[in-house]
KEBA-158355 format. One line per field, with one value per atom (N, C-alpha, C): residue number from 0; residue in one letter; x negated, y, z. Coordinates in nm, 4 decimals. Layout:
<rs>
num c(NUM/...)
residuo c(a/...)
c1 c(X/...)
c2 c(Y/...)
c3 c(Z/...)
</rs>
This chain:
<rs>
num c(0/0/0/1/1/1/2/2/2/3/3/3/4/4/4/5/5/5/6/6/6/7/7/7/8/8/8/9/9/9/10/10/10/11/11/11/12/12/12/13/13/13/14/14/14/15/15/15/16/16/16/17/17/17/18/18/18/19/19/19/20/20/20/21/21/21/22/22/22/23/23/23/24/24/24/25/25/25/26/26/26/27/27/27/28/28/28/29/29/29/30/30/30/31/31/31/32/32/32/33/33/33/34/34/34/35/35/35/36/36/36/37/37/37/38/38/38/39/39/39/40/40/40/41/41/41/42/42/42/43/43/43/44/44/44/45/45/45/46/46/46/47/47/47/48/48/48/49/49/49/50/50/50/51/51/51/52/52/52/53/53/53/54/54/54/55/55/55/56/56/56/57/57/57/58/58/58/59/59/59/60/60/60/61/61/61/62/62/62/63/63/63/64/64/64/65/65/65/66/66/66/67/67/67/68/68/68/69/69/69/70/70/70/71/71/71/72/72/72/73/73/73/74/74/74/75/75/75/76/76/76/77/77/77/78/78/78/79/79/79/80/80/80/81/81/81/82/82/82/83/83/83/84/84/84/85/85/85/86/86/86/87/87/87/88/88/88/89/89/89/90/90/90/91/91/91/92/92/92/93/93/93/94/94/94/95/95/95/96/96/96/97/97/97/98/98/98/99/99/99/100/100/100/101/101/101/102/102/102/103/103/103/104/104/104/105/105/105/106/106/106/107/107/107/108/108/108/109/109/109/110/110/110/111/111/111/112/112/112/113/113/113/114/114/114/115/115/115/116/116/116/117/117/117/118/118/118/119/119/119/120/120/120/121/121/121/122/122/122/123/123/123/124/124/124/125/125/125/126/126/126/127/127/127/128/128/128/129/129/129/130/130/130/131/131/131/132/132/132/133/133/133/134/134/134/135/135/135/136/136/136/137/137/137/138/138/138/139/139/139/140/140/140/141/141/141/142/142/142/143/143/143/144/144/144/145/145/145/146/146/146/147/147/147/148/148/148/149/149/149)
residuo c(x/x/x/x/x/x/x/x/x/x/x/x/x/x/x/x/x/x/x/x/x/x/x/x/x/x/x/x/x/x/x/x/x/x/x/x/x/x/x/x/x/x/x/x/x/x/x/x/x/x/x/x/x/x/x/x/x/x/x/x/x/x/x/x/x/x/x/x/x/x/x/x/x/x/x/x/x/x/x/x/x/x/x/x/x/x/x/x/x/x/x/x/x/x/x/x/x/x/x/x/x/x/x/x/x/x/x/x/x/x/x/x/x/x/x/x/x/x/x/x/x/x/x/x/x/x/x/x/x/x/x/x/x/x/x/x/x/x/x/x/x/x/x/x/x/x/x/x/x/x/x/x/x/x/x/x/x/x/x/x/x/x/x/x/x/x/x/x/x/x/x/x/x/x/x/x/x/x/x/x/x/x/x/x/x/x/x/x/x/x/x/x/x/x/x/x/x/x/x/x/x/x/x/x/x/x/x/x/x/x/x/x/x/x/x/x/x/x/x/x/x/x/x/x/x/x/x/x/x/x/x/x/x/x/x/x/x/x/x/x/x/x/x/x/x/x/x/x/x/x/x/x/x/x/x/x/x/x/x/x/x/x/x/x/x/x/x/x/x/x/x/x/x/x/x/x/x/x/x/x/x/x/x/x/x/x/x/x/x/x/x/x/x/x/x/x/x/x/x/x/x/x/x/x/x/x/x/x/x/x/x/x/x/x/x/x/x/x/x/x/x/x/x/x/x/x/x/x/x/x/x/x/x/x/x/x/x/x/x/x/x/x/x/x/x/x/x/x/x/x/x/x/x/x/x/x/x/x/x/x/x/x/x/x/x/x/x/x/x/x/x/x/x/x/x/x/x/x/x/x/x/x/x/x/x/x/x/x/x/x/x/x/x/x/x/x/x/x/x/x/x/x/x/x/x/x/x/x/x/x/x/x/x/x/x/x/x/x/x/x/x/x/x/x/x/x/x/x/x/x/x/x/x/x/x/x/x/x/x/x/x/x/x/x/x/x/x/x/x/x)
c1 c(0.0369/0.0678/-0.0254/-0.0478/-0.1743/-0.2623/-0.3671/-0.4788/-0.4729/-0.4128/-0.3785/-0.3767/-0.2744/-0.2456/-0.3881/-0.4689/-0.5848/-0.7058/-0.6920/-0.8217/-0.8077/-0.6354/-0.6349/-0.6688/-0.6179/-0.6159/-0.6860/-0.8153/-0.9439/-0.9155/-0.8469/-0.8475/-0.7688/-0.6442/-0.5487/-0.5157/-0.5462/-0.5254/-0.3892/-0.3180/-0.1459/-0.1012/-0.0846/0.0109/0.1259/0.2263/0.3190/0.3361/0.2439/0.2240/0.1871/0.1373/0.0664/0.1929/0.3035/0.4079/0.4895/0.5251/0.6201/0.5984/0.4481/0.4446/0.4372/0.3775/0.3776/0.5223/0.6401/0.7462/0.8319/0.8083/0.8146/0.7833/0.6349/0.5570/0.6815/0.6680/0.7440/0.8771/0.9856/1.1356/1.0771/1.0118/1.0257/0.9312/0.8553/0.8346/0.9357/0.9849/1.1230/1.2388/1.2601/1.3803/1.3011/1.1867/1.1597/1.1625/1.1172/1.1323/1.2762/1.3820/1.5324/1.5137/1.4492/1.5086/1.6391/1.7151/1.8414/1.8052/1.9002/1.9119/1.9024/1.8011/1.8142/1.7787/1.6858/1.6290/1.4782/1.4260/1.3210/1.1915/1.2359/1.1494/1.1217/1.2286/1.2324/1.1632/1.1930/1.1469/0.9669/0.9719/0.8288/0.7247/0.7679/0.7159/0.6755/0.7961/0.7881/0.7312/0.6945/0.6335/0.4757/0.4240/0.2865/0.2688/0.3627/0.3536/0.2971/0.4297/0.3800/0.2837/0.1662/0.1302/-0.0350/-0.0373/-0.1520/-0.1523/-0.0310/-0.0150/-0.0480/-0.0099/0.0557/-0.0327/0.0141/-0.0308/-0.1989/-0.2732/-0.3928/-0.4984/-0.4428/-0.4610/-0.5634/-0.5318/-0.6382/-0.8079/-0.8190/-0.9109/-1.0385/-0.9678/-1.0960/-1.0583/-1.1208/-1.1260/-1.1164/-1.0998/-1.0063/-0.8807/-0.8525/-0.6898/-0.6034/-0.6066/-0.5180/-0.5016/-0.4764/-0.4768/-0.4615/-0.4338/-0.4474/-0.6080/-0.6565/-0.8080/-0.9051/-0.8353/-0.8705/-0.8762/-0.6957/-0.6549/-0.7147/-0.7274/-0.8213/-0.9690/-1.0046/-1.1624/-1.1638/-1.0294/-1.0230/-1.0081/-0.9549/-0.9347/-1.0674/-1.1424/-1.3286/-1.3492/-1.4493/-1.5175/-1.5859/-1.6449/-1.7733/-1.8204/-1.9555/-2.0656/-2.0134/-1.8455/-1.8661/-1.8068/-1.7772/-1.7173/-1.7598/-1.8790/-1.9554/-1.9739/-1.8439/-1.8649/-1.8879/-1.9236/-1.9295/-1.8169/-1.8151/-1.7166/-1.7839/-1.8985/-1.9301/-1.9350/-1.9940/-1.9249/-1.8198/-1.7358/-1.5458/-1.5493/-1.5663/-1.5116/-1.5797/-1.7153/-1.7454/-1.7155/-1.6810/-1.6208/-1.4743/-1.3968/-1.2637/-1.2499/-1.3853/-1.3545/-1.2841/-1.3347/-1.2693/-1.1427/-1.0926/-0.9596/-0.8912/-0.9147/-0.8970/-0.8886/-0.9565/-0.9648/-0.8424/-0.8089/-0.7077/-0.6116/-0.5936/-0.4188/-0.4127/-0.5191/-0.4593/-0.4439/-0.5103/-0.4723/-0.3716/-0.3007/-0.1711/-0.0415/-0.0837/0.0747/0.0637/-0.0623/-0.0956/0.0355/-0.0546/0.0196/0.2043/0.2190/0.4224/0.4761/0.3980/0.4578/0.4646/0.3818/0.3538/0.4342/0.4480/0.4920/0.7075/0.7168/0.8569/0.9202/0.8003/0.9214/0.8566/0.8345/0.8092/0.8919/0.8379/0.8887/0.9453/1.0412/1.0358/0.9357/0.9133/0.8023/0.7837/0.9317/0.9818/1.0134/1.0237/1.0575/0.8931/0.7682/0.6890/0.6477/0.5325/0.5080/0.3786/0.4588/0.3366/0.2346/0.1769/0.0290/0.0787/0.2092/0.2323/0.3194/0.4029/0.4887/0.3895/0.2902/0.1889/0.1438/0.1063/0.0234/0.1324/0.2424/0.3707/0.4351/0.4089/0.4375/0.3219/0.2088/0.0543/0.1033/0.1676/0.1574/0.2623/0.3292/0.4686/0.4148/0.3579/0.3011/0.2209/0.1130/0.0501/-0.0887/-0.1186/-0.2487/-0.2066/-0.3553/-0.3327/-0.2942/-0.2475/-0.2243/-0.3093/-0.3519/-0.4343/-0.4006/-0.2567/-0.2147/-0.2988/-0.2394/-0.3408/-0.4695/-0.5223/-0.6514/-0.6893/-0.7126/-0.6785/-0.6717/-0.5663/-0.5359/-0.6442/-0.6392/-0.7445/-0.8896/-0.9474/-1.0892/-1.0775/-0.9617/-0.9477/-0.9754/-0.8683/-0.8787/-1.0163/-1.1111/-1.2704/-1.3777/-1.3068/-1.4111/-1.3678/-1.2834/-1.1983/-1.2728/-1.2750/-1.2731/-1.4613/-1.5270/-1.6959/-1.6840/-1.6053/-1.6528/-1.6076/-1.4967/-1.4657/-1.5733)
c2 c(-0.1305/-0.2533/-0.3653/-0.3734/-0.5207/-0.4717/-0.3647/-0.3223/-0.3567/-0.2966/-0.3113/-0.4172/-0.5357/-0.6641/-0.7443/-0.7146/-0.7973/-0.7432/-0.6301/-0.5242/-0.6402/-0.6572/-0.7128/-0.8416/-0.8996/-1.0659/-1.1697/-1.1462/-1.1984/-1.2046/-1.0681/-1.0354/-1.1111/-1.1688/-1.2383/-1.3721/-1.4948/-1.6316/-1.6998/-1.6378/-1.6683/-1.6007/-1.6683/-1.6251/-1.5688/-1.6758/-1.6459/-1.5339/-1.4943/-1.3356/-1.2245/-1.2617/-1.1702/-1.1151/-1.1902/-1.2142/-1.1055/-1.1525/-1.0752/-0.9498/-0.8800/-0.7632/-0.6986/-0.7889/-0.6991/-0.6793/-0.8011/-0.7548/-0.6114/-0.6254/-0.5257/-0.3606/-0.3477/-0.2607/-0.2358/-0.3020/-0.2910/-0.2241/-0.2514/-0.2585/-0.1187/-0.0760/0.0705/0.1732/0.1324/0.2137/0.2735/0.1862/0.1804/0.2560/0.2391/0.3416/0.4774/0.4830/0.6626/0.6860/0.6157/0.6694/0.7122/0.6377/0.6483/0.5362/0.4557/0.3686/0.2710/0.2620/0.1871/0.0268/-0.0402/-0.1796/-0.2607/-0.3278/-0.4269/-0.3168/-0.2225/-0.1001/-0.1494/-0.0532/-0.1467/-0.1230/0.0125/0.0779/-0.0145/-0.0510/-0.1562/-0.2813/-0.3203/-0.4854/-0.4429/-0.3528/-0.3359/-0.3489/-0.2426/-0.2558/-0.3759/-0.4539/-0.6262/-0.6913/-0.6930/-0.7865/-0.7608/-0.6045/-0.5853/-0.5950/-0.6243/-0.6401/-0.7767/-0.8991/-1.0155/-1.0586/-0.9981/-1.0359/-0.9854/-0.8615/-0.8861/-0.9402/-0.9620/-1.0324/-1.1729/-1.2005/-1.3470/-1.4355/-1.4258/-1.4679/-1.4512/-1.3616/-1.3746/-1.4005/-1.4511/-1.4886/-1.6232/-1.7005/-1.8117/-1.7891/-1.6146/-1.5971/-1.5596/-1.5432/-1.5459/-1.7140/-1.7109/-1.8729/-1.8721/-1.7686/-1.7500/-1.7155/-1.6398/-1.6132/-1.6564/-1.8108/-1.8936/-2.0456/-2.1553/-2.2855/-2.3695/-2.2909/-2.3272/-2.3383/-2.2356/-2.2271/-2.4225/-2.3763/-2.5293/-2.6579/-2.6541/-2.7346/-2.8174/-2.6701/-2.6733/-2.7113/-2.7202/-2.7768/-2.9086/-2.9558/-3.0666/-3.1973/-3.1294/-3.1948/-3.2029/-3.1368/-3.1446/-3.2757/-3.3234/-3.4184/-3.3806/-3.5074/-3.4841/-3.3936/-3.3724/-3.3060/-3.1587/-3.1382/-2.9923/-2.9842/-3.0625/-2.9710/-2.8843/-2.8699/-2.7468/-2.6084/-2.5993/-2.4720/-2.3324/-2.2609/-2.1004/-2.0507/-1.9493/-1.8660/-1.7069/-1.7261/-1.6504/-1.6961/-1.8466/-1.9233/-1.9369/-1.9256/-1.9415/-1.7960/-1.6879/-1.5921/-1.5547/-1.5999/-1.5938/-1.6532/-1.7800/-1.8502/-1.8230/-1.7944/-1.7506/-1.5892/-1.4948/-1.3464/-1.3986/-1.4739/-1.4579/-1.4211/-1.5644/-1.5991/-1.4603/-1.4008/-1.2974/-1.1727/-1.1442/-1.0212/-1.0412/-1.1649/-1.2247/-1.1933/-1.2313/-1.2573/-1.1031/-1.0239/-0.8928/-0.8424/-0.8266/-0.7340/-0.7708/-0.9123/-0.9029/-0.8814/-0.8890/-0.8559/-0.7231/-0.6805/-0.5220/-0.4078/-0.5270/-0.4871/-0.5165/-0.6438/-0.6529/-0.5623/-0.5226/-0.4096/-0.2616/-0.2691/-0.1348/-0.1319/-0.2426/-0.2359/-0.2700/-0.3701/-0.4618/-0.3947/-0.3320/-0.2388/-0.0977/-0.0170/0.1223/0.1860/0.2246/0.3052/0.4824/0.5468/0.6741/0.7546/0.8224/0.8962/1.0471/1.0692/1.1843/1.1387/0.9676/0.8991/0.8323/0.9000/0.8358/0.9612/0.9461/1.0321/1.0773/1.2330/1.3199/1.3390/1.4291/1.4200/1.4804/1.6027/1.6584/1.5942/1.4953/1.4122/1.3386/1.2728/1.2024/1.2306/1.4031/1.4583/1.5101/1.5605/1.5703/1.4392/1.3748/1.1924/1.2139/1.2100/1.2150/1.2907/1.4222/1.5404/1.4894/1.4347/1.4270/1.2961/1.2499/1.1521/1.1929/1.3028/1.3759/1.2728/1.3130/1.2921/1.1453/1.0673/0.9029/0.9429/0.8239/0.8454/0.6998/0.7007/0.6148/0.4713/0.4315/0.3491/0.2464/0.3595/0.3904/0.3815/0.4448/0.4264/0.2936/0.2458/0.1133/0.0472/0.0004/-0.0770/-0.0806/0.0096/0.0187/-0.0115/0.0071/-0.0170/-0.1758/-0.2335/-0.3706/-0.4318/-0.4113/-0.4368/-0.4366/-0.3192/-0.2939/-0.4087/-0.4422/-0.5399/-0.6956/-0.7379/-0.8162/-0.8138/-0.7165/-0.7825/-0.7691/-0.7115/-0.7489/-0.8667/-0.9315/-1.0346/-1.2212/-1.1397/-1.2161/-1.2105)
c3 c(-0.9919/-0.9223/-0.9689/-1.0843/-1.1639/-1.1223/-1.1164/-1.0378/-0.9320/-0.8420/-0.6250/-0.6653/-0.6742/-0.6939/-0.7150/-0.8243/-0.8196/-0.7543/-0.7231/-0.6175/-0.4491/-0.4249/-0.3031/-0.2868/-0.4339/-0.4427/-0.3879/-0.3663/-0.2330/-0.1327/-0.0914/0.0358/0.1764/0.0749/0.1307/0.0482/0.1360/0.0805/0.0179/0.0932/0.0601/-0.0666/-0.1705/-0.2891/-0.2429/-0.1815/-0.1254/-0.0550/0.0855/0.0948/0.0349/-0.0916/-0.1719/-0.2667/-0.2843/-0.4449/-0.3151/-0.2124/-0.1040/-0.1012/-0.0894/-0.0409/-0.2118/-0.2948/-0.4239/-0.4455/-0.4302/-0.4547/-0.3937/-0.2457/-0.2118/-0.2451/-0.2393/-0.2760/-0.3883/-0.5435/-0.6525/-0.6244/-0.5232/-0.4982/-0.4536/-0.3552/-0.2878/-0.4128/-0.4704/-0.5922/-0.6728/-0.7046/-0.7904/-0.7031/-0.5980/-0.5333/-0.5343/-0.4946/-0.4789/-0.6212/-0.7084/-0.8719/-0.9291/-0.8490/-0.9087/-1.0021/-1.0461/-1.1401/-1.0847/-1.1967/-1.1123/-1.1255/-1.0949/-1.0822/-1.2141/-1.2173/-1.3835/-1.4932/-1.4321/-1.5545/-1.6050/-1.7086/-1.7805/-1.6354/-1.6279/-1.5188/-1.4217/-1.3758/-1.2322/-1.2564/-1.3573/-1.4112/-1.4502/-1.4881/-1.5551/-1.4717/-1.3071/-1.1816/-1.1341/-1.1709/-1.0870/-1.1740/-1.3049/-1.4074/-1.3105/-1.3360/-1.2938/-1.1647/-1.0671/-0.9384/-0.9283/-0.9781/-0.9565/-1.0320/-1.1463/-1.2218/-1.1479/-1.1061/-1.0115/-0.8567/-0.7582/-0.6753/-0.7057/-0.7708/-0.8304/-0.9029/-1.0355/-1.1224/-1.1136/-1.0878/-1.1228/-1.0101/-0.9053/-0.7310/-0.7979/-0.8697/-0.9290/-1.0110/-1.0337/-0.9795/-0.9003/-0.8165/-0.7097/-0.6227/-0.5814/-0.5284/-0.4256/-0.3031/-0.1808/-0.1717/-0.2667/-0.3026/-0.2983/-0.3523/-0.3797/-0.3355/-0.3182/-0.2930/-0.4472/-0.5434/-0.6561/-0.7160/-0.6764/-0.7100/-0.6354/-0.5198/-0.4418/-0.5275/-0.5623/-0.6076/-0.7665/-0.7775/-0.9745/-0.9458/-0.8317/-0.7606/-0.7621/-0.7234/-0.6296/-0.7449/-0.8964/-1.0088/-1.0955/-1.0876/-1.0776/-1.0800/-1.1641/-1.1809/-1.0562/-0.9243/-0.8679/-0.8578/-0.9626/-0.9606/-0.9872/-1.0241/-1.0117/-0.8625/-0.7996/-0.6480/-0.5715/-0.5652/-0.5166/-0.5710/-0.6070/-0.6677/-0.5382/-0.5639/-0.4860/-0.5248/-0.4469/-0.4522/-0.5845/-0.5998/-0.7084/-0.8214/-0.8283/-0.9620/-1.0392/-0.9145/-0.9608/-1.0087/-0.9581/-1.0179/-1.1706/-1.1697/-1.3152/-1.3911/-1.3855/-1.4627/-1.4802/-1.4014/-1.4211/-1.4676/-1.4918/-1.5448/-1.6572/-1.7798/-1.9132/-1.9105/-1.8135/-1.7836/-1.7847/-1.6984/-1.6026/-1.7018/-1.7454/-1.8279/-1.9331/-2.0541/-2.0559/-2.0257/-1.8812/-1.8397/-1.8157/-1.7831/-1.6465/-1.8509/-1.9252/-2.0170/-2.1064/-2.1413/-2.1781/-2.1192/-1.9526/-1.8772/-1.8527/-1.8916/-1.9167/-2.0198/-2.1095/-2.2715/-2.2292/-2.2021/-2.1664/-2.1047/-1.9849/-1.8894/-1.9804/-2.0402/-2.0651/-2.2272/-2.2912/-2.4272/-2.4106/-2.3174/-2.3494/-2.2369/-2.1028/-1.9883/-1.9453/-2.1117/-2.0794/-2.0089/-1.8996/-1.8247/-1.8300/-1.8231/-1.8248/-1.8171/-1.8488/-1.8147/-1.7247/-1.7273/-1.6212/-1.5092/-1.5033/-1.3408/-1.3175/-1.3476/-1.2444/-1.1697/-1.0532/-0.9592/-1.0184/-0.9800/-0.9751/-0.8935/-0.8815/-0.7939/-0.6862/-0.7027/-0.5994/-0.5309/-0.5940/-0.4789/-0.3631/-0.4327/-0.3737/-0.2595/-0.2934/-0.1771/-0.0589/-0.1449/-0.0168/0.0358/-0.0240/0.0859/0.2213/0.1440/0.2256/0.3400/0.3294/0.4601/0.5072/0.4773/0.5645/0.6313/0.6222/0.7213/0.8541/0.7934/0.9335/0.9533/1.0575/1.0943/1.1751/1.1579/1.2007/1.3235/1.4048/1.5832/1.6070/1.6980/1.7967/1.7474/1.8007/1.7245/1.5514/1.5056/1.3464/1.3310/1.4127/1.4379/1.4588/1.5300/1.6055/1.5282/1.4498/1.3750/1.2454/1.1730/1.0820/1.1115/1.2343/1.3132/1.3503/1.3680/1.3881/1.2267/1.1902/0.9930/0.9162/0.9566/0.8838/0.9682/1.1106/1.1937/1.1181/1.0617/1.0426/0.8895/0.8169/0.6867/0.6846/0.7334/0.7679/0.8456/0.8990/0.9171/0.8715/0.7843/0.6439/0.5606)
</rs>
């Protein structure tokens, strides 16, 4: 979930949409795993969910309105920042935050280790889905025109 979470974090400007679907994502992880309600399992999911949704959306500098906002408090002469500037300047940050909510998730909400997924659940999710339909198609060929021209 902190990987996906900051792999997507560019991709989509809204925190707010970003915290929703990580929460999500997190809640249906957690039911196919069996973890129950208020388990370390469950919480551990949602720490690294909202923590690459979320929390680390400040840096890339499309991600967020916070990134804006932290521009906008700029002296002048830095307002021109790029969008490749911000992210170099915010890696430190970054490396930082993703590897101590790394360490919490993984240290304060170890998870079972007989409730995560195997490779073969994975690939039997995969087949039970089947082959894309048109639909699918479609959609994804819209999505690749969409993000080339982001």
């Amino acid at each position: 979930m902190l990987c996906v979470g900051t792999i997507c974090g560019p991709l989509m400007p809204s925190s707010t949409a970003k915290g929703l679907l990580g929460g999500k994502l997190a809640k249906t992880s957690a039911d196919l795993m069996g973890y129950e309600k208020n388990s370390q399992g469950r919480s551990g999911l949602f720490v690294a969910a909202w923590s690459g949704f979320g929390l680390l959306a400040p840096m890339f500098l499309s991600a967020s309105f916070l990134s804006y906002s932290m521009i906008g408090c700029l002296p002048e002469e830095y307002g021109q920042v790029s969008w490749m500037q911000w992210l170099i300047a915010m890696v430190p940050w970054g490396i930082i935050v993703f590897a101590g909510m790394w360490l919490t998730a993984a240290v304060l909400y170890r998870p079972d280790a007989e409730k995560s997924f195997s490779k073969d659940h994975i690939c039997g999710l995969y087949r039970d889905l089947g082959k894309m339909q048109t639909p699918e198609k479609l959609t994804g060929l819209i999505l690749a025109v969409c993000l080339v021209f982001w």
